[in-house]
LOVEXLUM-967706 format. One line per field, with one value per residue (C-alpha): residue in one letter; x, z, y; chain. Coordinates in Angstrom, 1 decimal. Each point is the difference from the previous one (the first is absolute). Example, Ala and Ser with C-alpha at 12.3 -4.5 7.8 and 13.67 -1.06 7.14 Angstrom:
// LOVEXLUM-967706
code <- (a_s)
u <- (12.3_1.4)
w <- (7.8_-0.7)
v <- (-4.5_3.4)
unit <- (A_A)
//
This chain:
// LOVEXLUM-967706
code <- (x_x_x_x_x_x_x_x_x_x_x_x_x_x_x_x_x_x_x_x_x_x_x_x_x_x_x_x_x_x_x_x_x_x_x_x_x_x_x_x_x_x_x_x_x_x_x_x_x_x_x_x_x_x_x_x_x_x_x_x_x_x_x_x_x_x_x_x_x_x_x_x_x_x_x_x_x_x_x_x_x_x_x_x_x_x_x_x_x_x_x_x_x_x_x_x_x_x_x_x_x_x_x_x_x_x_x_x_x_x_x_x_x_x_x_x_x_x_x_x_x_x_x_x_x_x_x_x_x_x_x_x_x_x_x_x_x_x_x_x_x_x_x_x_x_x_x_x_x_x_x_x_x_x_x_x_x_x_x_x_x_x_x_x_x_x_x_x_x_x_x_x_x_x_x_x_x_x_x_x_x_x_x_x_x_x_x_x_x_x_x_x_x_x_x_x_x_x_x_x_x_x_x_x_x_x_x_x_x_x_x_x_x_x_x_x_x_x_x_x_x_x_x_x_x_x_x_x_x_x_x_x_x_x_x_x_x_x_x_x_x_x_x_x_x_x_x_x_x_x_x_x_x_x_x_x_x_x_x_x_x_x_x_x_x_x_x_x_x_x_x_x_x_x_x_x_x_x_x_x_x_x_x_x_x_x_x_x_x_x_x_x_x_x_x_x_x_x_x_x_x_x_x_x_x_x_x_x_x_x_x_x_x_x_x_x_x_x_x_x_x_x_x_x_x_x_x_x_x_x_x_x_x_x_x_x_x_x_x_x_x_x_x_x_x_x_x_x)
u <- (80.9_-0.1_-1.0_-2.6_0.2_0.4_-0.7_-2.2_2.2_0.0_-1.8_0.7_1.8_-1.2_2.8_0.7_2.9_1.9_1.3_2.9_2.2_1.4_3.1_1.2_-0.5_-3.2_0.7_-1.8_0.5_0.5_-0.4_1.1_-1.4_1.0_-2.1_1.5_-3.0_1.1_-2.9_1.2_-1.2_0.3_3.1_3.5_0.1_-0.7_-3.2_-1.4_0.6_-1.7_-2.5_0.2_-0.9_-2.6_-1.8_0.1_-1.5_2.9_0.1_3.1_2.2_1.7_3.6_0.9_1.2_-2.7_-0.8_-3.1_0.5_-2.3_1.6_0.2_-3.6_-0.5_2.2_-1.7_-3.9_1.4_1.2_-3.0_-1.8_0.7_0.2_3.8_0.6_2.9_2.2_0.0_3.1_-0.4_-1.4_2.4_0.4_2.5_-0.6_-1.3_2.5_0.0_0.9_-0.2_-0.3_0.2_-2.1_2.3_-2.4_-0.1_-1.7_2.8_1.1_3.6_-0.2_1.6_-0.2_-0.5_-0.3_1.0_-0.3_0.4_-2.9_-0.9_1.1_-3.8_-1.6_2.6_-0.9_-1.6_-3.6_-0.7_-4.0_-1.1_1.1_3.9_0.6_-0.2_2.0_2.6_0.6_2.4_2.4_1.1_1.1_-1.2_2.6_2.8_0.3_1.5_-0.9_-3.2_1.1_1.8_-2.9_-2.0_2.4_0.2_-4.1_-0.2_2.5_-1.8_-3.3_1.3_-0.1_-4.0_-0.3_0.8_1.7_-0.1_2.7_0.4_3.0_-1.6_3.3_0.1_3.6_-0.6_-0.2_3.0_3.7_0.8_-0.9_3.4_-1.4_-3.7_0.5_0.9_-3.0_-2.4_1.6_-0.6_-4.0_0.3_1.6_-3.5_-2.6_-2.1_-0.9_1.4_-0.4_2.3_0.0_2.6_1.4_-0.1_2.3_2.6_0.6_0.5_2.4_1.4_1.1_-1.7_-3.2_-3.2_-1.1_4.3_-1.1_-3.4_1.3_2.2_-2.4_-2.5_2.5_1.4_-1.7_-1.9_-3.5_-1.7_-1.0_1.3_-1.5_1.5_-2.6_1.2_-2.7_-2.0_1.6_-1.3_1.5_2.7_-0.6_2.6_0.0_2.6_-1.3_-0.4_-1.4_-2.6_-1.2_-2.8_-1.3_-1.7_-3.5_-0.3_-1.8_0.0_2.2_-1.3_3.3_2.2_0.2_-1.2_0.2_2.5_-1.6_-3.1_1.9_1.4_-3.5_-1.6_3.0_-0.6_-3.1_0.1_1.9_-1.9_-3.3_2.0_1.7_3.6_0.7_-1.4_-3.4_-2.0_-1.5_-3.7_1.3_1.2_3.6_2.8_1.4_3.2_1.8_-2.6_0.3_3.3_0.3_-2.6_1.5_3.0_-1.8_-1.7_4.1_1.8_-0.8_0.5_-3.4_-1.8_-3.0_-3.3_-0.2_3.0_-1.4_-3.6_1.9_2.1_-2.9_-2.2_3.5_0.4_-3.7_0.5_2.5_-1.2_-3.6_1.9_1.9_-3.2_-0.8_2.1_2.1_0.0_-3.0_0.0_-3.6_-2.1_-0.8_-3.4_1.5_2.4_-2.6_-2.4_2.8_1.1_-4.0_0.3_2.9_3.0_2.0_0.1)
w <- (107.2_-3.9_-2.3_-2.5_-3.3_-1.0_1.5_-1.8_-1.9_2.2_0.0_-2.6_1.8_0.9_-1.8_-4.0_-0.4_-2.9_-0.8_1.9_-1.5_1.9_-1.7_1.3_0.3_0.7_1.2_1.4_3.6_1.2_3.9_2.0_3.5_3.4_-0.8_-3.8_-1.5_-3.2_-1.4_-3.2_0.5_-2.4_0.7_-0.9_1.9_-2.7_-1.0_3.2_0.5_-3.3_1.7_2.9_-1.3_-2.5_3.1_1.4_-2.6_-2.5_-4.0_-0.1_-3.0_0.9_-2.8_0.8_-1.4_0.2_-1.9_-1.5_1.8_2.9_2.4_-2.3_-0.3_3.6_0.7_-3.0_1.4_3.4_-0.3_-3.1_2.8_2.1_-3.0_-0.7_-4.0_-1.8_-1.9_-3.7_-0.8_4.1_-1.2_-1.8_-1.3_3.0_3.3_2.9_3.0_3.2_3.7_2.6_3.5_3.2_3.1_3.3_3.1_-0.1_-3.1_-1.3_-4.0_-1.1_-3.5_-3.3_-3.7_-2.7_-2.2_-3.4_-0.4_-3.6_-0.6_-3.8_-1.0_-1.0_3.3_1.4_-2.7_0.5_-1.0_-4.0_1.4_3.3_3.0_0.8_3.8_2.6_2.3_-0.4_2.8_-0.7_2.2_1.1_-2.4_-2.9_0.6_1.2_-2.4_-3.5_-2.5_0.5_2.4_-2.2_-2.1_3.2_1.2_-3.7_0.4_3.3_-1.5_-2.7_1.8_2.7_-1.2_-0.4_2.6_4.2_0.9_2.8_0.5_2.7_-0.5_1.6_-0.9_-0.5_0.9_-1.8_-3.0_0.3_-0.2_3.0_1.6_-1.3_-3.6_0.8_2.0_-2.8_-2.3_3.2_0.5_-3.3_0.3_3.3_-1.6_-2.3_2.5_1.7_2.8_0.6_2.8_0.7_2.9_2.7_-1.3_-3.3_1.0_2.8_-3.5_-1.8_2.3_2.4_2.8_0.5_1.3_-2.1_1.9_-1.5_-3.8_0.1_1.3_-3.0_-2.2_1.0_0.3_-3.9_-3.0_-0.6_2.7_2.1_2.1_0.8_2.4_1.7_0.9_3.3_-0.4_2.8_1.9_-2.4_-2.5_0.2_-2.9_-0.6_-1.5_-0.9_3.2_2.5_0.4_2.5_0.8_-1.2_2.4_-1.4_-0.2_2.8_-1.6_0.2_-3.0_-2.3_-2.1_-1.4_-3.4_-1.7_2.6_-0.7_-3.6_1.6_1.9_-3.5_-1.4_3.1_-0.1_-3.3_0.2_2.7_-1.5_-3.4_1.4_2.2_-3.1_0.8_-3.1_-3.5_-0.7_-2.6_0.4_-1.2_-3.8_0.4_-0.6_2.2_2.7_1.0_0.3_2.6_1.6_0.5_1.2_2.8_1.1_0.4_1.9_2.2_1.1_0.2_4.0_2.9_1.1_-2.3_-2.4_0.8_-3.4_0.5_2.9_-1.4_-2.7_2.5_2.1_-3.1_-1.2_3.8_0.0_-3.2_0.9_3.3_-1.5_-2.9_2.7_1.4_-3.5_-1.6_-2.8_-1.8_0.4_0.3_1.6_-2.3_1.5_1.4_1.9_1.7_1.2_1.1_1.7_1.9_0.7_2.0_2.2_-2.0_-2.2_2.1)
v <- (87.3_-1.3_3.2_-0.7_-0.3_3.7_3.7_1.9_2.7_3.3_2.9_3.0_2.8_3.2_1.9_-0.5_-2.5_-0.8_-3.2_-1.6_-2.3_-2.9_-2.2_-3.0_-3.6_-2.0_-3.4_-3.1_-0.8_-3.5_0.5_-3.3_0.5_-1.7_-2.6_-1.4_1.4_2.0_2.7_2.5_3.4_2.8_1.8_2.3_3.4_2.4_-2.1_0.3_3.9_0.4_-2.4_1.9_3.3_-1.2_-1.1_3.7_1.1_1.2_-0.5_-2.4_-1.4_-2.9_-0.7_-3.3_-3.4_-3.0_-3.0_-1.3_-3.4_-1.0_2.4_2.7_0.1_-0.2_3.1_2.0_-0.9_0.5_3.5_0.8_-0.2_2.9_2.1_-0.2_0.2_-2.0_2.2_-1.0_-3.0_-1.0_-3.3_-2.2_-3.9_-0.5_-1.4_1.9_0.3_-1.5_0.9_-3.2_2.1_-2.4_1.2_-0.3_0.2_3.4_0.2_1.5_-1.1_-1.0_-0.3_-2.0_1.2_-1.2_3.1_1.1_4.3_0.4_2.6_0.9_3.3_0.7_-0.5_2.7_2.4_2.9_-0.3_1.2_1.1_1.3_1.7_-0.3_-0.9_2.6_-2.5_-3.0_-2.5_-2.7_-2.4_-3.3_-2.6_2.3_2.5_-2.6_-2.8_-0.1_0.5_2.4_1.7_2.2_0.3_0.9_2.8_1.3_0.4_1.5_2.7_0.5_0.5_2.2_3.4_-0.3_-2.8_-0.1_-3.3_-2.8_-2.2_-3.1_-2.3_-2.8_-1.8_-3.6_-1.2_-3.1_1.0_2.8_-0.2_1.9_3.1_2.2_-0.9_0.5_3.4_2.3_-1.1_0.6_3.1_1.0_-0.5_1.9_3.0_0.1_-0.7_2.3_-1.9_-3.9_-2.7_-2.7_-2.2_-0.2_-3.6_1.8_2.6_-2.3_-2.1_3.3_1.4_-2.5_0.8_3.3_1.4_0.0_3.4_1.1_-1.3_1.3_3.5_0.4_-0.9_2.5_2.8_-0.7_1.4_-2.8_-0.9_2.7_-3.1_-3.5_-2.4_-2.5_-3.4_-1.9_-2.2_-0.7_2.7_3.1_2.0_3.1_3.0_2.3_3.0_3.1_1.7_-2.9_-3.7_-1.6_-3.4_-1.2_-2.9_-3.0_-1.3_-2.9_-3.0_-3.8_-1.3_-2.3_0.4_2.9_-0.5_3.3_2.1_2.7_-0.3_1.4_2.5_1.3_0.1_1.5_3.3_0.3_0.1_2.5_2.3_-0.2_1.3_3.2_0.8_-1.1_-1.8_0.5_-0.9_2.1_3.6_0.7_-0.2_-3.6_1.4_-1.5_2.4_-1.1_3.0_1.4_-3.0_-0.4_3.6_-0.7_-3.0_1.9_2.4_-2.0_-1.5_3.1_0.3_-1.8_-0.8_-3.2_1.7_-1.1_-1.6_-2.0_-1.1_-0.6_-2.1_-2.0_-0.9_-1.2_-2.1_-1.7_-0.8_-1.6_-2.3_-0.7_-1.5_-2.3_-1.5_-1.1_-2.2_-2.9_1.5_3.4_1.1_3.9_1.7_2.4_3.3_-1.5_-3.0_2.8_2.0_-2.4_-1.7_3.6_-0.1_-3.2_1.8_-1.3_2.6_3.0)
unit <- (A_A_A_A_A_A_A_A_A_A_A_A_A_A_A_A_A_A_A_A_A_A_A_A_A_A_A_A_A_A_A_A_A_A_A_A_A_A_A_A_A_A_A_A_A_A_A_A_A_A_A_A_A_A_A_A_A_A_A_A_A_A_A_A_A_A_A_A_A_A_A_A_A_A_A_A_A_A_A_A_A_A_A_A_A_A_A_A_A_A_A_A_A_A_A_A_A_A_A_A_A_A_A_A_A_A_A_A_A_A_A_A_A_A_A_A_A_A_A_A_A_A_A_A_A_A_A_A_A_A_A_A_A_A_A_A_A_A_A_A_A_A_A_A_A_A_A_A_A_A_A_A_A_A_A_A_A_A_A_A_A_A_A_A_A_A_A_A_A_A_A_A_A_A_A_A_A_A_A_A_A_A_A_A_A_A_A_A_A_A_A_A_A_A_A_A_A_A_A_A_A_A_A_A_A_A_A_A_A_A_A_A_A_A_A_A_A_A_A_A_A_A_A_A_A_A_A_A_A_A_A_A_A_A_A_A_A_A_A_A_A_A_A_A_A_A_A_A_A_A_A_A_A_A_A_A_A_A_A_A_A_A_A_A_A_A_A_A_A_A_A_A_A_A_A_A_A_A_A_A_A_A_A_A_A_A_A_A_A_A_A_A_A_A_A_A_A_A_A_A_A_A_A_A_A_A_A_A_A_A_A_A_A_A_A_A_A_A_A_A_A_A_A_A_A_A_A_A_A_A_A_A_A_A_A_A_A_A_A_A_A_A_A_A_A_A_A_A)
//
């Protein structure tokens, strides 16, 4: 089915949260189905996790790179809508990005870029007023493609010692130079991350020839992520952690496309582990707890068996994705859609 013309933002949650911070690219797009018919969408990964979790009901920065042309203003009204804030600078004089996805019968997007990420300085910048983030999600092109993506990984760095981190490759071999060149830098953002996702296509063009379960093992028992999740798609997810992994089986539902999905998986185990405490949100003082955080989601990996919350969290992300795949485009649920939707027998 077609999704309207925008979810209501979600509810507020239950537990303080502090802001999270999202960096990456927001991006129009252009999705050519099976019939010739071409329809731009707001798009770019990060964008829709901040979209994502805005709609769940979490205070979300979004530093990004987007023009003040006719797209431009579509993306900002588009995300101002769920309650996702611009970062100062994200709006510049240059024009807005574009992604041209073709639909193969399976609803399943191959995409083309057009994309320039060359984010100002300021709208990386730590804010002069307000609350610093309690969390930091970034990936995809915005950590990938010169020249922010140094700028990106100097911010994440910066940020981390008061801030958990997200991290999901989401690589986009078009716009890369080869996986030996690309590895290192993805590597890097791993090392910093507290919890990432990447997708099994993500990790065979990582690490050819080897097995995502091998790559996803290592990076789970490095210093860098007390959890990593592997998405197979249709098929369901894989978590590990230091002290084990399980499956995580996937939502059955009839496919109007894919586009978005594992977006909506991020947001949904974010999410998740925002409201049990997992990564940082704010305590009763509105101060960032990162630290305690961190330590618990340590904790809650250190034995063989997956933690309840984990679990909670992973549930909450595969319902996520299973209910955008049921809408045209990226078009993540709000905390109200996902219940009534378990309410009518779908979800779990």
């Amino acid at each position: 089915m077609t999704a309207g013309p925008g979810p209501e933002p979600g509810p507020t949650p239950s537990t303080p949260t502090g802001p999270t911070l999202v960096i990456g690219e927001a991006i129009t797009d252009v999705l050519t189905g099976e019939d010739g018919v071409r329809r731009a969408r707001p798009g770019g990964s990060p964008a829709n996790v901040a979209l994502g979790l805005a709609r769940l009901g979490h205070p979300v920065r979004l530093a990004t790179r987007i023009g003040r042309d006719g797209p431009g203003l579509d993306l900002h009204a588009h995300l101002r809508g769920s309650g996702v804030v611009l970062t100062p600078g994200s709006v510049t004089d240059e024009a807005t990005s574009t992604a041209t996805a073709r639909l193969d019968a399976a609803g399943t997007a191959h995409y083309a870029f057009d994309i320039t990420w060359d984010p100002p300085l300021a709208a990386l910048a730590a804010p002069d007023s307000g609350p610093a983030p309690a969390h930091l999600h970034t990936g995809s092109i915005a950590a990938a493609l010169a020249p922010g993506a140094d700028r990106v990984f100097a911010a994440v760095e910066a940020a981390r010692p008061g801030a958990t981190v997200s991290y999901d490759p989401n690589i986009r071999p078009a716009l890369l130079t080869g996986a030996d060149r690309e590895r290192p830098r993805a590597e890097r953002f791993v090392a910093l991350s507290d919890v990432v996702k990447a997708s099994e296509e993500d990790l065979a063009w990582l690490y050819p020839g080897q097995s995502p379960d091998g790559a996803a093992r290592r990076w789970a028992d490095g210093s860098g992520p007390a959890l990593v999740v592997v998405t197979f798609g249709g098929a369901g997810a894989r978590v590990f952690w230091p002290g084990g992994h399980c499956d995580v089986p996937a939502t059955p539902v009839n496919v109007a496309d894919t586009v978005g999905a594992g977006d909506a998986f991020m947001a949904g185990l974010v999410s998740g582990l925002l409201h049990t405490g997992l990564l940082a949100s704010a305590d009763l003082t509105g101060a960032p707890d990162a630290a305690r955080a961190r330590t618990a989601l340590r904790e809650a990996t250190a034995c063989a068996h997956l933690d309840p919350r984990v679990a909670s969290a992973l549930s909450l992300a595969a319902r996520a994705a299973a209910l955008t795949c049921t809408r045209e485009g990226a078009d993540p649920p709000t905390r109200t859609e996902l219940a009534r939707w378990a309410a009518g027998g779908r979800g779990g």
